[in-house]
N, C-alpha and C positions, 0 to 999 in steps of 0.2 A: 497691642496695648488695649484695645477694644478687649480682648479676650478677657484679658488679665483685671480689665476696671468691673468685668461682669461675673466672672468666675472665681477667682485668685480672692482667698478672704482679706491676704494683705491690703492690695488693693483696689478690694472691696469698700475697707474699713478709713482709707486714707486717703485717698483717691476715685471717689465713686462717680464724678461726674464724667460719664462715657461721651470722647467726642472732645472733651477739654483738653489740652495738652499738657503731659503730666511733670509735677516739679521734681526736681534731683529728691532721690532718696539717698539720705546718710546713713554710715553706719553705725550712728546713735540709734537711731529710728528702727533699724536691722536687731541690734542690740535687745532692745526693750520688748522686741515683738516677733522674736524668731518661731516662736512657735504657731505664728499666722503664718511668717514665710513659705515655714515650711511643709502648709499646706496638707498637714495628715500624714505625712511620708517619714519613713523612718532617715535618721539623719545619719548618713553615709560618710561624712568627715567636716572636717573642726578649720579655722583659722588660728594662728597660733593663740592667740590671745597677749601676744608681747608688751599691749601697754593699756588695755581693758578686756572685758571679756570677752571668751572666743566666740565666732558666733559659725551654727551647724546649717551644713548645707544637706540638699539631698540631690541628685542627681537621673535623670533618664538613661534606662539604657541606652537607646540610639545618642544619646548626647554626649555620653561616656564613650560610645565609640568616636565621637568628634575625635577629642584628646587623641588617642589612640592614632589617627588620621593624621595628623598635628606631631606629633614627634617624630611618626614615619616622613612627615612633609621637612622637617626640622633634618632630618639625617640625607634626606635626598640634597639638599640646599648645601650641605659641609659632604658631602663624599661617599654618603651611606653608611650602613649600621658598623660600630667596632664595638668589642668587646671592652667593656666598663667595669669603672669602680666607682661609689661616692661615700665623701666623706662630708655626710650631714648628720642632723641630731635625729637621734632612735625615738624620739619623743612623738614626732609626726612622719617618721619614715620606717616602714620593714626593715627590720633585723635581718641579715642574710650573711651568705661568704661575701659577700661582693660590695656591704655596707660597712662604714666603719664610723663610730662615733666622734663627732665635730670636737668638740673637746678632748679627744686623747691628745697627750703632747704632740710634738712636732714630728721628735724622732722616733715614735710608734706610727706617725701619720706615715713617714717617709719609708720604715720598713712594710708597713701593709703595702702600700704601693708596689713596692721589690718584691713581694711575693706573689701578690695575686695577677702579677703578670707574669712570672716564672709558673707558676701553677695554674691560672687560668688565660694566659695569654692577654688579660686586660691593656689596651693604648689606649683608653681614655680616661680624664678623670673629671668629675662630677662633684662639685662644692660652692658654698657659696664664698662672694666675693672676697669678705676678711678674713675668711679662713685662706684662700688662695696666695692674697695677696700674703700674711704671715709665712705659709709656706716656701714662695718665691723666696723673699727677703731668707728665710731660714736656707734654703738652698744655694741663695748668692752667696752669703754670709761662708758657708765651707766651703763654697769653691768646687759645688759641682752640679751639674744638670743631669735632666732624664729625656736624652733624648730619644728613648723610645717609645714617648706619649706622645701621639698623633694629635690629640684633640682635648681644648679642656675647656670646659661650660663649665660657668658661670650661675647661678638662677638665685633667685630669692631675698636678692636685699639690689640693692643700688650699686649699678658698677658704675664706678670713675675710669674713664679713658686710661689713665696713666697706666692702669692695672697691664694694661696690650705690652707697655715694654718689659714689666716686669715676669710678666710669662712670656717672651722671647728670651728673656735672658734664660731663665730657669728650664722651660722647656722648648729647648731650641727650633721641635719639629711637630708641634702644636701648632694648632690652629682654634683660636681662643671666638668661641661661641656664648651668647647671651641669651635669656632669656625673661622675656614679662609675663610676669605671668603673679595667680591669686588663686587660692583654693575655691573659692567661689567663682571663680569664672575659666580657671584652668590656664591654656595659654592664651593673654591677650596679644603679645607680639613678640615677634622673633628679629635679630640683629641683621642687617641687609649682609650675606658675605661679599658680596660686592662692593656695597657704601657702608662700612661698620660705622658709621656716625649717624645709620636710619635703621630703622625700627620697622619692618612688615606688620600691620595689624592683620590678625586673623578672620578679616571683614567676611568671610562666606559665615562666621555664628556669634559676630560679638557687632555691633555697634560701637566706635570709639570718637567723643566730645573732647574737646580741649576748651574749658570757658571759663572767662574772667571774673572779676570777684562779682560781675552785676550777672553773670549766666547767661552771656553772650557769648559765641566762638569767638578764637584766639586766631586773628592770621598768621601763617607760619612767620618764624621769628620772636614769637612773644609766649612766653610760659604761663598756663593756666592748669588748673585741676583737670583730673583726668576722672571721666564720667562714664560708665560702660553699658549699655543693655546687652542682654543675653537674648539672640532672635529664637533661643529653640528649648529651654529648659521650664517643663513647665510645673516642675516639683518646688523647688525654692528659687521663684523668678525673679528677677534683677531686671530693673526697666529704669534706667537712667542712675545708676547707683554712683556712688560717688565715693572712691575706691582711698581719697587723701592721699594722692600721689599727685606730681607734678609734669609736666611732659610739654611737649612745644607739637603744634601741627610741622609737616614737611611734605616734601615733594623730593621723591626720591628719583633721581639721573639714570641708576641701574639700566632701567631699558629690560630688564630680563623677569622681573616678579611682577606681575600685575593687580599686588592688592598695593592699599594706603598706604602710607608709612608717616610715622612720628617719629620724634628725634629729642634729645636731652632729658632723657628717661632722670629727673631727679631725687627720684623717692619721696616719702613720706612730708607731708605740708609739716607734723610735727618736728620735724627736723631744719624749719626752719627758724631762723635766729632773726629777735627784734631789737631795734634800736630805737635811740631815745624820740628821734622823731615819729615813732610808728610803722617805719616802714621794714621790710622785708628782707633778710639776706641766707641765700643761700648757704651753706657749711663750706660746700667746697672753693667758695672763695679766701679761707680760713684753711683748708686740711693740708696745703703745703710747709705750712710754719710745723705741721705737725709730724706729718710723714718723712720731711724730711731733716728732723734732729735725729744727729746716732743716739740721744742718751736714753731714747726710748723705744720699746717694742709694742706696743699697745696706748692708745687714748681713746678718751670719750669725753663729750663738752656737753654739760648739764647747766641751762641756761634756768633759774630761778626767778628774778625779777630782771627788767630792762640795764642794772647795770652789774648784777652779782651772779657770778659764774662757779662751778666746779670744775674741776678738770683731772680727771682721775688718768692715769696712767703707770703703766709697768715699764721699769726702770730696766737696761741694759745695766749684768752684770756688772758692778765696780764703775758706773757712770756716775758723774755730778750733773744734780740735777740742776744745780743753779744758772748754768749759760741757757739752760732749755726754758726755765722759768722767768730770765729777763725776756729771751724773745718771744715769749707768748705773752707777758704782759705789754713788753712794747707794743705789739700788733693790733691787741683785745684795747688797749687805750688809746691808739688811732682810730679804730674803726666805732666802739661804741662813748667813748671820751671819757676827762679827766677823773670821772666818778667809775670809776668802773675795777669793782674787787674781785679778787679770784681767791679760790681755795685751792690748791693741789693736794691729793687726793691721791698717792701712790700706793698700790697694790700688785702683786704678783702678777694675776692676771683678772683681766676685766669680765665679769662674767655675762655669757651670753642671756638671753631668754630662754623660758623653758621651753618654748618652743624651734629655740636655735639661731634666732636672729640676733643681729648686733645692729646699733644704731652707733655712728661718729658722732651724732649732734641731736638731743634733747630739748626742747623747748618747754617749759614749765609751764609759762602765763598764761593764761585762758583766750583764748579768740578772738572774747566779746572787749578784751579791756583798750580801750582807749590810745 
């Protein structure tokens, strides 16, 4: 930190007094002044930019070799390296044989798979979580698995627990791996394969906070932001950044990894949903009413004001929407009350970001309101 309050023009310009303890940097503040971050270095890759603009990192080579370290530690951890496929968006990912675009349908998604493991021997597969989870459901749905996929990760948006049964169903002889991780800081933490309910921080080059809304640590048990410094990059430095994700401190039982571990990896603070009294609710105390109606294959919950909602969703073939639309207004008017309107909002399919991500839950209201 001393380094970075004397060298780093970032914080240089924000942060000058050497010896002070330095406050969370957001990534508003990131946003508006990357070109101090990034310290004269050319910028080596982007964040998606899914809901403002992206903001460019730059990287060291020895810190680039971290990562590198880090996936080899990640493959040690599940059984060592197999041969892969992933199905993410081309947007922020190489083009290859081995890549396949997040948005091809289902049934293009499910023959690449069939081939590139007849032709390149691929058992693993590489996607993010609503992509996975759509697949699963597509593969229940006709009545057939792949069991000759060893291994399927996860990475990039928020994974919900539930997701673990529905790739046993689908992939009988997987073994479902997750990952945390940011293009700005690479991998923060990996899924315990022993306690899949913790989370490995990658403590030998990341710093990882859990702090309440006063910027206090959270003792395990209690969900706060997640706040990361970067101990080793000294091109576009990160020194207490504040990533808008959610997470709980933990104490993982394993006995077998000897870094930290966090737990209740919840994604993005925008994804949480306010009520009339102010306070805070989670999505996925909500996304069962969702996932589990048949008349739908896709939703997204665009929260506008404390009691007006959208709810966009793609309708199963030849389904009525109407049983689905009582019980989601029954739910949305127990939880945020008798004022509380919604739009439905049906479309084919819900479209990703351009950068590939998908969000269940939107929150519109600004931070600061009341």
């Amino acid at each position: 930190m001393r380094w970075a309050q004397a060298d780093h023009p970032f914080y240089r310009r924000f942060h000058p007094d050497i010896g002070q303890p330095l406050p969370v940097v957001t990534r508003a503040m990131v946003q508006a002044h990357n070109d101090l971050l990034l310290n004269g270095h050319p910028a080596q890759g982007h964040t998606s930019g899914s809901t403002s603009m992206p903001i460019h990192v730059s990287w060291q080579p020895d810190r680039m070799r971290m990562e590198a370290e880090d996936t080899q530690r990640l493959m040690q951890w599940y059984g060592g390296p197999l041969s892969y496929i992933k199905i993410v968006a081309l947007a922020t990912h190489k083009a290859d044989e081995r890549t396949l675009e997040v948005d091809s349908p289902l049934a293009e998604q499910l023959a690449f798979i069939h081939d590139r493991h007849q032709r390149l021997g691929a058992v693993s597969l590489v996607s993010y979580p609503t992509n996975l989870e759509r697949l699963c459901r597509f593969l229940i749905e006709r009545g057939e698995t792949l069991p000759f996929i060893r291994r399927v990760t996860a990475m990039s948006e928020a994974y919900d627990d539930h997701l673990d049964d529905l790739i046993r169903q689908a992939f009988p002889n997987a073994v479902p791996v997750v990952t945390y991780s940011a293009v700005e800081l690479g991998f923060i933490a990996i899924r315990c394969p022993h306690r899949p309910e913790n989370y490995h921080v990658m403590a030998h080059k990341l710093g990882v906070e859990i702090l309440d809304e006063d910027g206090r640590p959270c003792p395990p048990g209690r969900l706060g932001q997640v706040v990361v410094t970067d101990y080793f990059n000294r091109h576009s430095t990160l020194i207490r950044y504040a990533l808008g994700d959610l997470a709980e401190n933990a104490v993982c039982g394993c006995g077998r990894i000897g870094l930290p571990a966090i737990t209740r990896i919840a994604g993005k603070m925008r994804g949480l949903l306010r009520k009339a009294d102010g306070s805070q609710m989670l999505f996925t105390r909500l996304s069962p009413v969702f996932r589990d109606s048949p008349e739908i294959r896709q939703f997204q919950v665009v929260q506008h004001t404390l009691d007006r909602f959208t709810i966009r969703a793609a309708l199963r073939d030849g389904s009525d929407p109407a049983p689905f639309e009582a019980r989601v207004r029954e739910r949305f008017i127990r939880e945020f009350g008798p004022a509380t309107t919604l739009r439905f909002d049906y479309m084919s399919e819900i479209p990703r970001t351009p950068g590939g991500k998908y969000f269940a839950a939107l929150c519109e209201i600004p931070e600061d309101l009341p």
